[in-house]
N, C-alpha and C positions, 0 to 999 in steps of 0.2 A: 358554490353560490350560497351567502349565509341564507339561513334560511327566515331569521327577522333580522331587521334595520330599525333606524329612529332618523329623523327628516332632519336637519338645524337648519333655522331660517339664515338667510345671506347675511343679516345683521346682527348676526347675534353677536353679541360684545367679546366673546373667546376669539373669534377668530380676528387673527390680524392681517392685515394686507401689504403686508412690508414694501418700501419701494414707491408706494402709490402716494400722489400729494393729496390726494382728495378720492372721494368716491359720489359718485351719482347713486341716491338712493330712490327708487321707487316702490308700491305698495309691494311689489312682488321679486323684485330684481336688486343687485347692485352692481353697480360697473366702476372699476376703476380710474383716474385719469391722472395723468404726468402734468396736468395745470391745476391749479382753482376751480372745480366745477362752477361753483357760482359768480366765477367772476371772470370767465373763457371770454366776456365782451372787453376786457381790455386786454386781449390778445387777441387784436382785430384779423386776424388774417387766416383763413379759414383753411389752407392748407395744414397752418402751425395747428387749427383745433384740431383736424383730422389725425394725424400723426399721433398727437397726445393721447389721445383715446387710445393709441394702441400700449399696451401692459406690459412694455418692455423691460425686463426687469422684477417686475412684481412677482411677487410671494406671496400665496395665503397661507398662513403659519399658524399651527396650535399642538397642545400637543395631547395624545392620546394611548389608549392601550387597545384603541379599534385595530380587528383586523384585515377590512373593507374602508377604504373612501371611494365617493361616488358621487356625483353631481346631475343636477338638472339647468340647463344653458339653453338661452335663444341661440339657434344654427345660424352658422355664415358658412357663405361658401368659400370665402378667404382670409383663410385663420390659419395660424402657425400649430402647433402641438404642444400640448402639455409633457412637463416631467415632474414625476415625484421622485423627492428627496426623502428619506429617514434617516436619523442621524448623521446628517452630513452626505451621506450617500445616495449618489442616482443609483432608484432599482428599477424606474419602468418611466415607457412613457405612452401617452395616447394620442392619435390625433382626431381634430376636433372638427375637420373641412365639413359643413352641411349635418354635423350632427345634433341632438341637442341633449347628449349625456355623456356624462366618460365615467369609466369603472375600474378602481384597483383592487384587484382580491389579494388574498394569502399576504397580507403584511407583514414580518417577523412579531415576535410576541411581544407582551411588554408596554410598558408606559415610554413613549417615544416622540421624539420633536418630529412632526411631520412638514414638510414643506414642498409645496406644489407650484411651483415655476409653471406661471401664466403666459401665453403665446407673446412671441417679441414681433408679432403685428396680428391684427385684425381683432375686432373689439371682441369685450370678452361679458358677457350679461349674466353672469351665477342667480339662479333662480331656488337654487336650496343647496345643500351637502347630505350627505347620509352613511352614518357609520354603523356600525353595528351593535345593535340592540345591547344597550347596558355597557356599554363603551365608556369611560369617563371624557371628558374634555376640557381643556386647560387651557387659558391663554399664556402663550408664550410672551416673556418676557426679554426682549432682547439687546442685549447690554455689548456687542460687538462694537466694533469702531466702527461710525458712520462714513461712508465714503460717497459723493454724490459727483458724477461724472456726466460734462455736459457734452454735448459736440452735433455730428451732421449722421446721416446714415450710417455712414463706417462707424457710429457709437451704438446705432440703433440693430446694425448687423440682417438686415435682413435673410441674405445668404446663407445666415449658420443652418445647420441642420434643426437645432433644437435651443429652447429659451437659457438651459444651461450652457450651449457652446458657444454664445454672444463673446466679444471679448472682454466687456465688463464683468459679467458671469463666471467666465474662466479665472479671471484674477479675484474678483470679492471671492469665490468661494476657494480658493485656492490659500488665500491670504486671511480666510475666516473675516471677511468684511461686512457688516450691514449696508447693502447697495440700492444707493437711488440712483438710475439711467434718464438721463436729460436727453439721450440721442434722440434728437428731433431728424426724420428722414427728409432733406433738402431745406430743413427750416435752423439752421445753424446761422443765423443770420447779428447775434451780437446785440439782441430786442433786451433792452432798458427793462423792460417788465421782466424778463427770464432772471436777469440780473440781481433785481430785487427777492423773485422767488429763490433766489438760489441764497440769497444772504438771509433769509427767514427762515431757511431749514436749517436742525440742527447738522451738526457736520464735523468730523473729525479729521477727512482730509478731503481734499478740493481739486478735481481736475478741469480742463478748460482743453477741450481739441479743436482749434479752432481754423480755420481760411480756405477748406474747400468749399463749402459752400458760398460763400463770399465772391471764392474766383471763377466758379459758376454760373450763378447770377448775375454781377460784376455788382451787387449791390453797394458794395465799400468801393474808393478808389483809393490812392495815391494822398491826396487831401483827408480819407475822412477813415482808413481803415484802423491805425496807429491810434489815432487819437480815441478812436473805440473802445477798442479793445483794453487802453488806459482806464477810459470811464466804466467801460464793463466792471473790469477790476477792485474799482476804487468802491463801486457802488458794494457788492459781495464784501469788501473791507471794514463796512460801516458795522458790521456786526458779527465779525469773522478776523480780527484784526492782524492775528497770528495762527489762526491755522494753517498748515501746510498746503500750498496752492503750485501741480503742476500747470502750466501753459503748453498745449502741444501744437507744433504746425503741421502741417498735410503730412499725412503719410508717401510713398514714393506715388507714383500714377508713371502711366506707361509714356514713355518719349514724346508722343506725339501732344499728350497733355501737357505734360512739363513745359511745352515747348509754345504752347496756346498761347495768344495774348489775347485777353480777353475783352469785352467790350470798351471796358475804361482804363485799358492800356498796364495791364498788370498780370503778367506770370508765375505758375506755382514758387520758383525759387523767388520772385520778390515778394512774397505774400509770407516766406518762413524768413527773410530778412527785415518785415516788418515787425513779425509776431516775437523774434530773437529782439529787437532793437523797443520793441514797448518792453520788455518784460527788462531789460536794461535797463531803461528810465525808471522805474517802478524801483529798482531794488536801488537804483544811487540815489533814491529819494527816500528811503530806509524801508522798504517792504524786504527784509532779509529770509522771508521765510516762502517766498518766492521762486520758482523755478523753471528754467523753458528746459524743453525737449524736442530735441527735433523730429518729427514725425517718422526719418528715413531710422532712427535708431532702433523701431520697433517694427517698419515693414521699409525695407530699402529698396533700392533698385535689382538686388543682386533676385529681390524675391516677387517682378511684377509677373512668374509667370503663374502666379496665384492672382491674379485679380479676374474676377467673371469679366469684366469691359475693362475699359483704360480705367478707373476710377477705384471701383467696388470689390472687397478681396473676395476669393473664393469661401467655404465652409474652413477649407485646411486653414486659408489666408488668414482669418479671425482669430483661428486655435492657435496662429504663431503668433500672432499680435499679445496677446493674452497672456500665453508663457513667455514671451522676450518682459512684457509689461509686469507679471509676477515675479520674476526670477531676478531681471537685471534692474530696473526701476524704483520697483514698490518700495523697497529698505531705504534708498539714497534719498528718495522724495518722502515720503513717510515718516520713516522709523521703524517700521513694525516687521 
């Protein structure tokens, strides 16, 4: 245990919060959020605010030659865990359930990019940081490709074990991406505003997972689901004209899902013949840099015996999602 530290307040302008669209600042705290803190009222629907709040994804990034990070946090009793990153590499992690500190000792030596993977649910309130006494501190500057991936739970990952094994997690760091997570847990719903916010951040490539939520709810039907996910599109275009855009449809789900019709008369496999047939009309009306993917190409059938429910993959589930999504995907859709 060092034996001096030095406190840095939540806001101090070094530290970065990658990931995050906004941050809630108070006298004492800052908390992250995946919407517009101040303008969460035209995202009327308080399930989609809850979810946001949670830091899916998010990074607090700077860089140091400490060899202690430490924090002071309001406690939740349901909170995911922290991992720290150093130079690219997970070396620890902590968890955070009902605490209101976490603590990394023995860092490697050195002037180093630190990055601290924030929990992929339950809110996260940093009240201060603390490194070690005469520590320099650095904001990091990060010039990676931006990648911001929207979708429903299976983006949000609640399942993984830790904020780094999400499957966007797995692939941005795998692929060296700068990652925004849009995975709203059951709020994947095709909202005009998300749409907007996603065409207002910067963005090097564009992903869209989109219809299980939808076939869930049954909030789109047959009349209004196609025509959506069109306007989704076109809206993100307005300022996005040519960056690379996958469209993804449901991942597999177990037979008896598949097989569901849902309140407004629509099944998984018509909901990836809708999402295959907008992204058609899109690209024979010249969006050439457009592309679908079918959900089963990254978790198919051959692998629902990884899903926790008919629906939701397991921890392993995610980690294959990830690697099928780095490995076979990232280069055809991308480039990189």
């Amino acid at each position: 245990m060092p034996t001096s530290t030095v406190s840095i307040r939540p806001d101090d302008p070094r530290l970065t919060w990658a990931g995050a669209v906004s941050l809630e600042r108070t006298a004492d705290t800052v908390r992250p959020w995946r919407l517009p803190f101040d303008d969460l009222g035209l995202f009327p629907v308080p399930a989609l605010q809850r979810v946001a709040g949670d830091p899916a994804g998010v990074r607090l990034t700077f860089r140091s030659d400490t060899n202690r990070v430490a924090g002071q946090i309001i406690p939740q009793s349901q909170i995911g865990c922290l991992d720290l990153c150093v130079n690219g590499q997970r070396i620890s992690s902590a968890a955070l359930a009902n605490r209101a500190e976490f603590a990394f000792d023995d860092l490697p030596a050195g002037d180093k990019l630190i990055e601290i993977w924030l929990p992929h649910f339950g809110e996260f309130h940093l009240r201060s940081l603390e490194l070690s006494s005469g520590a320099g501190l650095e904001h990091f500057d990060d010039r990676r490709p931006r990648w911001i991936t929207y979708g429903s739970s299976i983006s949000q990952c609640h399942n993984s074990r830790r904020p780094t094994e999400t499957w966007p997690a797995v692939v941005a760091r795998d692929r060296d991406y700068h990652l925004t997570c849009l995975g709203y847990s059951g709020q994947c719903h095709l909202d005009v505003m998300v749409a907007r916010l996603v065409r207002d951040l910067p963005a090097d490539y564009l992903s869209l997972c989109l219809g299980i939520n939808v076939h869930g709810q049954g909030s789109l039907g047959p009349r209004t689901f196609r025509p959506a996910i069109i306007g989704f599109v076109q809206v993100i275009r307005e300022k996005h004209p040519d960056t690379p855009l996958a469209v993804i449809s449901p991942i597999a789900a177990s037979a008896e899902r598949e097989e569901r019709v849902n309140p407004v008369g629509m099944t998984l496999p018509m909901m990836r013949e809708e999402v295959a047939a907008a992204v058609e009309t899109l690209r024979s009306h010249g969006d050439h840099n457009l592309y679908y993917v079918d959900g089963r190409q990254i978790f198919g059938p051959a692998d629902v015996s990884l899903l926790a429910d008919q629906v939701h993959p397991t921890a392993e589930g995610y980690l294959l999602i990830g690697k099928r999504f780095s490995e076979e995907l990232a280069v055809p859709l991308f480039g990189s």
